[in-house]
N, C-alpha and C positions, 0 to 999 in steps of 0.2 A: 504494500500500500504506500502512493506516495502523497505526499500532502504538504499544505502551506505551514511554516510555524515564525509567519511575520517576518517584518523587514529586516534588511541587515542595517546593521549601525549605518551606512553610508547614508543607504535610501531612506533612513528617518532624520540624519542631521539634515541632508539634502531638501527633505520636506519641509522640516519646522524652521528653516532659517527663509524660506519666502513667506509672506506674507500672508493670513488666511484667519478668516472669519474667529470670531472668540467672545463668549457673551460674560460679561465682567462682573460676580457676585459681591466682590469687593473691589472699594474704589482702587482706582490705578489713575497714574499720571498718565496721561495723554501727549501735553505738548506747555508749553510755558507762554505767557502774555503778557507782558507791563511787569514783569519782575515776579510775575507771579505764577504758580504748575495751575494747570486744566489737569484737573482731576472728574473721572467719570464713575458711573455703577449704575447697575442693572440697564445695562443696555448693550448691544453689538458693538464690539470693534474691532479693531485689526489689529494680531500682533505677529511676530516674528523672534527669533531665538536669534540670540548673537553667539557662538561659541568661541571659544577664545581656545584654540592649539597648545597653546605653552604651558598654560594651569589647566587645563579639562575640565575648565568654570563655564556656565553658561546663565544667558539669563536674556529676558524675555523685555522687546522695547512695542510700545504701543501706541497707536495715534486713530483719531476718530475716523469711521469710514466715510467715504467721500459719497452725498445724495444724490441722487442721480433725478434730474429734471423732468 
């Protein structure tokens, strides 16, 4: 029997560092205005993973999705 058992490490850094839908339970910064962070919650937004190679630290940057007219 052969079978799926999920991505390899590539294909999910490869995923989560493009951009892609994320609904926010707790507030997160979004983006900064007049000296001050846009923080959001409970709503859609967009994030994306930054991984950093040299420490094997990652971490997740976010910004409001763009409305479509």
């Amino acid at each position: 029997m052969i079978f799926s058992c999920g991505e390899t490490w590539e294909a999910k850094k490869a995923r989560l560092e493009q951009w892609h839908d994320f609904f926010v339970l707790w507030p997160r910064t979004v983006g900064e205005e007049n000296g001050r962070y846009k923080c959001v919650w409970l709503q859609t937004v967009e994030r994306k993973r930054r991984f950093n190679d040299w420490t094997g630290d990652f971490n997740y940057v976010f910004r409001l999705k763009e409305t479509v007219k």
